[in-house]
C-alpha positions, 0 to 999 in steps of 0.5 A: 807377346812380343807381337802385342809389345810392338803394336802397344804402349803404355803411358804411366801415371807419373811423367818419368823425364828427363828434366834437363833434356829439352822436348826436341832432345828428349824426341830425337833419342826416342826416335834413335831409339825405337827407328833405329837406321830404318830411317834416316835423320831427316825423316825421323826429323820430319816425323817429331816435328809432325808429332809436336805439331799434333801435340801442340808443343812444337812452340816450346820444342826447345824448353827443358822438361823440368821447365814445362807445365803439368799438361805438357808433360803428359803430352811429352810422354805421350809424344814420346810413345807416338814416336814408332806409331803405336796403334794401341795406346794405354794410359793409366790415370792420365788427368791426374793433377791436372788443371780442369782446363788442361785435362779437357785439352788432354782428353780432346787431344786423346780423342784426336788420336783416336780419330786417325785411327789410334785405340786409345784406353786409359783409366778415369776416376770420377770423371766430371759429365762434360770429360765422359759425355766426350768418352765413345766406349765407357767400361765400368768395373766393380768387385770384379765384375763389367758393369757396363759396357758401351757408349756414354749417352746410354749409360743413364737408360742402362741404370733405368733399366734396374730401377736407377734413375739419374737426376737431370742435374746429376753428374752420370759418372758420380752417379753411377759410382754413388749406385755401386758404393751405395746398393750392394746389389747393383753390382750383380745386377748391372753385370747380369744385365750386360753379361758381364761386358759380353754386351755392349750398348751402342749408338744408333748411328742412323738416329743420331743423324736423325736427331741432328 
């Protein structure tokens, strides 16, 4: 367990900072905090400044957190666990009450994470098709049971498969969860049909070069 506490953490729904404490000032504590004396005041200077760049805040490192939007905020806390380099990260609802602009941005950002070298879980509910066509892995849980698991552009052949067709103008997350509230069996059948998340539908790399 404390093996696991090192190399996760964890990004809670509700941004808990402290309002009159500048992003720059927030970071530098953090630093102090989870660095400790390994390092010495300039290298941690150089990994928050790093950090802010990433994050895109980096222009607004001396505004006080209560004066910040609702997307930098959550990019501040997320700024602030990036601080000790976590190779895992869990966020619990992180779009919630976000604009649709600035969720797309958060959900970019994520993905940027996770391109150098992060994994990155977080919960969604009701996704819109362009925010989970950007998800890699998709884990849908219903009455307990994995209903599926694997890349998002396979979901819709996935539902075909037990008599489900999605409408072309439909929006695959809605669908899904229209699927499972609607048909009581299918529940039981997509967890059958999956293994109950033993097995996970993936992209054919090669194909997906291919069809380029």
């Amino acid at each position: 367990m404390r093996v696991f506490k090192k190399l996760t953490s964890y990004i809670m729904q509700d941004d808990l900072l402290q309002p009159r404490l500048s992003i720059s000032e927030s970071m530098s504590i953090a630093a102090d905090l989870k660095l400790g004396k390994e390092l010495g005041k300039a290298e941690k200077e150089l990994i928050v400044e790093e950090i802010l760049q990433t994050l895109g805040l980096w222009e607004h490192r001396n505004t006080r957190s209560e004066c910040l939007s609702g997307g930098q905020s959550k990019r501040l806390s997320i700024a602030l666990e990036l601080v000790n380099n976590p190779p895992i990260m869990f966020l619990d609802e992180p779009t919630t009450g976000l604009d649709v602009v600035s969720i797309r941005q958060l959900v970019v950002l994520l993905r940027l994470l996770s391109r150098q070298g992060r994994t990155i879980i977080c919960t969604v509910h009701q996704p819109s098709a362009s925010l989970f066509s950007l998800f890699d892995r998709v884990y849908i849980v219903s009455r307990g049971m994995c209903c599926y698991q694997g890349a998002a552009p396979l979901l819709i052949p996935f539902l075909a498969e037990i008599g489900h067709i999605c409408p072309s103008t439909h929006n695959p997350a809605d669908f899904v969860l229209e699927t499972l509230a609607t048909d009581p069996e299918a529940s039981a059948q997509m967890s059958e049909l999956c293994q109950n998340g033993k097995l996970c539908r993936k992209l054919d790399r090669m194909t997906l070069r291919g069809g380029r």
